[in-house]
Structures are given as C-alpha cells and as structure tokens.
N, C-alpha and C positions, 0 to 999 in steps of 0.2 A: 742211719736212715730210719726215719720214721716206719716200724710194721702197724699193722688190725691185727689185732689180737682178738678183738672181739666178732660176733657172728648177729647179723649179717653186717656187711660194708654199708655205712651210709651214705647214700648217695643227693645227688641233687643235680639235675641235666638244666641249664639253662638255655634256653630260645628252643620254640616248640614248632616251626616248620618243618619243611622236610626233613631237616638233620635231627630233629629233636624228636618228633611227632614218628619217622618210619624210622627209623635206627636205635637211637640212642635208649629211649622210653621202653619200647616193646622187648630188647636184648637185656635190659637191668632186671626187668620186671620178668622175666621167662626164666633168669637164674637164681636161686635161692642164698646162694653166697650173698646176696645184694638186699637192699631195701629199697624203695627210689622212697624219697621223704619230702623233697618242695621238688619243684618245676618254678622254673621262671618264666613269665611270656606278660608282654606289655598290653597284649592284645585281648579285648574281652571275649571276643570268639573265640580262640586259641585257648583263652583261659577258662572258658565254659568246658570244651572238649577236652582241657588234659582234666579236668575236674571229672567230668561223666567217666574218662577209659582209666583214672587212677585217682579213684575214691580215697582210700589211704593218703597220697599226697599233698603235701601244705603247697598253694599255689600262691606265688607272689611273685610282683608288676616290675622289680627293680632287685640290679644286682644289690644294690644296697641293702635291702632288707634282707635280701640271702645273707651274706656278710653278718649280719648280726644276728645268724642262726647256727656261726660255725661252729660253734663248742659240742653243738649235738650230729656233726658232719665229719666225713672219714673225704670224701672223691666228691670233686665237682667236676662234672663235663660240658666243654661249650661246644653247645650245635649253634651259635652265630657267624653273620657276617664276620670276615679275616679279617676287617681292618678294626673288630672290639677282641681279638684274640690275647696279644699283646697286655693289655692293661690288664682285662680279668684274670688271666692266669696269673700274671705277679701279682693281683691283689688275693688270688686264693692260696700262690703261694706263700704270702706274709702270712695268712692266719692260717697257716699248719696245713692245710687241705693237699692232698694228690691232684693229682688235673689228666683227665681227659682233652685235648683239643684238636677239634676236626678239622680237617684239612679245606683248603688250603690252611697252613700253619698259623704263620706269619708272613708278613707283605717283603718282609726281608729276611735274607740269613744272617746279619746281625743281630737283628730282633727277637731272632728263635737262637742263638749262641747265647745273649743274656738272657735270656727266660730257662737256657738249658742249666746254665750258670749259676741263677739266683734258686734253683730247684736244689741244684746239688749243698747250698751253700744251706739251704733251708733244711735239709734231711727229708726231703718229699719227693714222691716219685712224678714224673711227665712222660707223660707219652701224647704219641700223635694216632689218630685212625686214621690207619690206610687201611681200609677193608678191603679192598679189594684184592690185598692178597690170602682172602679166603673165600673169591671168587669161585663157583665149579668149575669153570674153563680154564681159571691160572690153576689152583690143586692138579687139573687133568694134566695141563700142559709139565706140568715140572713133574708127574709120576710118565711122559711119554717121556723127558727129555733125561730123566734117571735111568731108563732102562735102556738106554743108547742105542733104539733101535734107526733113531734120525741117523748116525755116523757123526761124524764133526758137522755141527752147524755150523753154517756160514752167515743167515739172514734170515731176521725177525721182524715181522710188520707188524703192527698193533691198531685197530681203530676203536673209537669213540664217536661213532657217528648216528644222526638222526636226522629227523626234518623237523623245523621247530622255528617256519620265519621270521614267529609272532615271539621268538626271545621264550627266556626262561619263566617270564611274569612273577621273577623277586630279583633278590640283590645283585644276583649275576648277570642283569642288563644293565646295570647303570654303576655300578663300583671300579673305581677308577683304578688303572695298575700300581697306581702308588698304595692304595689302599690294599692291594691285593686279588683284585681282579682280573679278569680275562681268563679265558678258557685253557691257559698255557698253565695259568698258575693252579686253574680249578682241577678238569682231568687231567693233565697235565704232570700234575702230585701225583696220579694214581697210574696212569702209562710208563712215566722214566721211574718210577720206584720198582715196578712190576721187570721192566727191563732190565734192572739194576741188580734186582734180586735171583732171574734168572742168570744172566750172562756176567755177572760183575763189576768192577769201578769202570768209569768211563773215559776214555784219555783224550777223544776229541768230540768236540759235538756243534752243528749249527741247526739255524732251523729259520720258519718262516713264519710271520704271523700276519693277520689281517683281519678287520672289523666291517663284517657284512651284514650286522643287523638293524634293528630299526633306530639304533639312538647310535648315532654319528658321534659321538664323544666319549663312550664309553670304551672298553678293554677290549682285546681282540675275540673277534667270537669263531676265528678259525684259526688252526695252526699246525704246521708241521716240524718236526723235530725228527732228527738223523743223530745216534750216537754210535761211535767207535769205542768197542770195551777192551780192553786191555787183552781178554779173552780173543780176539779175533773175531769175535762177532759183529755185525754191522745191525743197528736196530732201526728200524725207520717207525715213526708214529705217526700218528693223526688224530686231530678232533676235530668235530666239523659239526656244529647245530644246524647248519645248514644246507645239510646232502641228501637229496631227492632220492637221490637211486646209493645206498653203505654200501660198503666193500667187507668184507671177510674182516672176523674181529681178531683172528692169529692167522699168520701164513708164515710157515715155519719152514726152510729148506735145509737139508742135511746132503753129508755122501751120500747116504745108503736110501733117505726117504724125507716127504716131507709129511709135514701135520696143517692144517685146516680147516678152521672152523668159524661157521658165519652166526651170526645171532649174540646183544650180550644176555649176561646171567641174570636170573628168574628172583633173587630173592630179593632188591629193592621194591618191584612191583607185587612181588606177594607179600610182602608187610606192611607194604602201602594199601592192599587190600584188606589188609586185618588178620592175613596170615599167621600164626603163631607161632616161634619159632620151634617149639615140642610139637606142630603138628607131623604126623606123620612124611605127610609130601612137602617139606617145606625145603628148599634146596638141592630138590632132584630136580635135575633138566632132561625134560623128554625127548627119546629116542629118536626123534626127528630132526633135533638140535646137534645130537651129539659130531665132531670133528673125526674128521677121512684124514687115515693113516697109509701111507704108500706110496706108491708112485702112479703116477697115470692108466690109465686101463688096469689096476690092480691095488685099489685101497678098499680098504676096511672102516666100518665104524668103531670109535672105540670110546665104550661105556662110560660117561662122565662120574667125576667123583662129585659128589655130594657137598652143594655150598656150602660155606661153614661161618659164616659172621659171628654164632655166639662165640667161637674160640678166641673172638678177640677178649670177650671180657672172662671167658675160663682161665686163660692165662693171663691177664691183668688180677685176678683175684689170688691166683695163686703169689704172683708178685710183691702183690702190697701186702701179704704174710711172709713175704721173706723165704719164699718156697718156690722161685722160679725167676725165670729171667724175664723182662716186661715184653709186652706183644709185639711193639713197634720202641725202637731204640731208639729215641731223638735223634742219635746222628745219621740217623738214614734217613727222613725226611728235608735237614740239613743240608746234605749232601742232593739232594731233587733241589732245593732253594739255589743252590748256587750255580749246578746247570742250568737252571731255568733265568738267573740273572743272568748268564751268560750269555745265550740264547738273546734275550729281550737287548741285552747290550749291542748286538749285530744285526738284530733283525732292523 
C-alpha cells in the first residue's frame, strides 16, 4: 500500500459547491498535514470564489486537466454529484492518487465493491465521508449510550428533517435513483451508517419512500426506514425536505431512561458562514440545544461533546502514513448501499 512520506499531503478537492466550497476546502486547509493545491469547478463563479478563499490554489475547469497534474498530487477528493463518483475515483485511482468520495458513494453496491477492489489492487487508500459520525449529537449520543445509564435499549429514532418546498436548488432535485439520487441514498448514507455504528449489523429492514417535490420525476425526496439489528435494537429513521413542523433529531428509549434531543448539529452552517474550523466556538452546541436525559418529570440536560468533522481528515492523514486505521472503511458505507438497495427493491 501506497504511504506520504512526505509533508504536507497533496491535495486536490474537485466540485466546489456545497460539498466542496463548506467541507472539503475549509477542513484541508485548517490542517497543516495538507496542502490543498488545484480545486476543480466548471463554473466561473465558483472558480472566482475558490480563487479569492484559496489564493495558493491552482483552479482548473476539467477533471482532465487535474489528471495531468498527478505526479505533483498525493489525495484527490470528490465533493460531486454520485452518479460522476464511479468514473473519477478509478481514474484517480489508475494514476496512484488516494481518493476521498463524498457520500452518497456510488449509485450501487457493485459500483462501490469495484472501486473498493481496483483501490486495493492499485496500493491506494479510499475512503468514503460520513461526517456525520463526528457530529456533536452522535459523539454525545455514543458517550450517553457507553455509560449505560439508558439500561438495554430497545428503540432508536433518527430525523433528518426541514422545510424546503422549493427543493434543494442543485443536483439533489433532479438526479435520478439510478444515478444515485433521492434522499434515501443522500441522508440516507448518513442515518443507517449512524444506526449501524451505534447498534450493529442489521438483520432485517424495510422502509418507505415517496416524491413530494416540485419535479415529478425525480428520486424520492421523502422516506422512511425501520431496521432490526442483530443487537435487539429496533431503529426507525426519517428524512423529510418537506416537514413543516421536525420531530426530535434522537429519541432513544432504555430500561432504566431515555435520551432526547431536537435540533441537528451547528457545524455545516458555521463553515457555511466562514466559520473556521480553529476558531474557538466552532462545534460547540449551545446549551439550549443540548439533549434531556431521564425519565419523565425527572431529566437532566447533558452537556454536548464538541463537533468534530476535522477528525475526519486527522485520521485520514495519519492513514495515508501508514500510522492508523482510515476514518470511514469502505465496507461500511457498502454495507448502507445494500440496505438501501434493499429498501428501494420493496418500496
């Protein structure tokens, strides 16, 4: 397996919207392990802006040009549309490169089994971002659910919910399932990983999906999911772009107590503000947010832990030296892909 030996990791984050522009960009460039060195974005807008916030960076219109800048690149990451996942990653993985790819993966778990495949066969490391399991609410939830003060869990609710009738306004209104769209595949990825992580393998699962936005042909933009973990736990999910009045983003019941807590986490909108990940407040959730521990007429608040998104690339850096195990392990994104085929096969 390919290590960096050298200091810092070169990087290169392709597609500069939201995945590229609040995540990707802002967490390479806040770590010193890193360099960012080109951005890609077709867009003259996009391409003016990653130029003004990353002076340093070589910006260029086409994966292709990237491509013929590998000799001087360690890690490519794609913040694009799922259905250009596939192709870019086997072509960064031919030319030696590491890969970053943001979730949704691939539109299939075949797709993402050869990509896991041509990775290993290449000496190069893949991984997928599922940030969210360095959300402040999942950290809290898995330091409530370590201290065994819940008793045996029995049932876990998860939402993903907003009001949003006017669509996402990019690719997630109009990207077809085959391509990898709808909201099952999008959060989707980030709720059954999140459940999968807490409670364990899944042994049965169904779900519901439906399309209630403005474009009639596109992927579902609502959906429910119920999984049975091997564990004894019952999970039940939701996303919903389109709920007026959310529901509680954990509702956690035990023997002994339950845990609840409404609101999601603080740090995509604070980088979307220009938040820094070194600034001080960047990943605390204030005390208004924090999730009631106990039972009825007798819960507590209990202090949120500290969102954590750079640890995704702390331990990708330590990785790609050969000094750690990678952040997210392809086969657990895998493993989301094919409950989620499963799901879309009975809905």
């Amino acid at each position: 397996m390919r290590t960096v030996t050298a200091a810092p990791i070169r990087t290169a984050v392709v597609g500069f919207g939201v995945s590229g522009k609040v995540f990707h960009a802002p967490l390479v460039a806040a770590n010193t392990d890193y360099s960012l060195d080109v951005i890609v974005t077709a867009q003259p807008e996009r391409a003016a802006e990653a130029a003004r916030l990353y002076p340093q960076a070589r910006i260029v219109a086409t994966s292709e040009e990237l491509f013929t800048l590998s000799v001087d690149l360690d890690l490519v990451i794609l913040g694009t549309p799922p259905h250009s996942h596939f192709a870019l990653a086997a072509t960064a993985i031919a030319h030696g490169l590491h890969v970053v790819v943001d979730k949704p993966f691939v539109p299939t778990s075949a797709l993402g089994e050869e990509l896991v495949n041509r990775a290993y066969d290449g000496g190069v490391q893949l991984t997928v971002f599922q940030n969210r399991r360095w959300d402040a609410d999942f950290l809290t939830l898995q330091k409530v659910l370590a201290s065994g003060v819940l008793g045996q869990v029995s049932s876990f609710e998860s939402r993903f919910e907003w009001w949003r009738p006017e669509g996402f306004g990019n690719w997630r209104d109009t990207v077809s399932l085959s391509e990898g769209g709808g909201i099952l595949h999008d959060l989707g990825a980030h709720l059954i990983d999140q459940a999968i992580q807490l409670f364990g393998p899944v042994e049965r699962s169904y779900g519901e999906t439906a399309n209630r936005g403005p474009h009639p042909d596109a992927a579902d933009t609502e959906a429910f999911v119920s999984l049975l973990h091997a564990s004894g736990v019952r999970s039940r999910l939701w996303m919903n772009g389109m709920a007026a009045q959310v529901g509680a983003r954990f509702h956690v019941l035990g023997s002994q107590a339950g845990y609840t807590k409404w609101g999601l986490d603080g740090q995509e909108p604070a980088l979307a503000a220009g938040t820094l990940p070194s600034d001080q407040a960047y990943g605390v959730d204030p005390q208004e947010s924090w999730g009631l521990l106990g039972v009825d007429g007798a819960t507590s608040a209990i202090p949120a832990e500290r969102g954590a998104y750079p640890q995704f690339y702390v331990q990708l850096a330590a990785a790609l030296r050969g000094e750690g195990p990678l952040p997210v392990d392809p086969a657990d994104p895998l493993e989301v892909l094919k409950v989620i085929e499963g799901i879309h096969a009975l809905a």
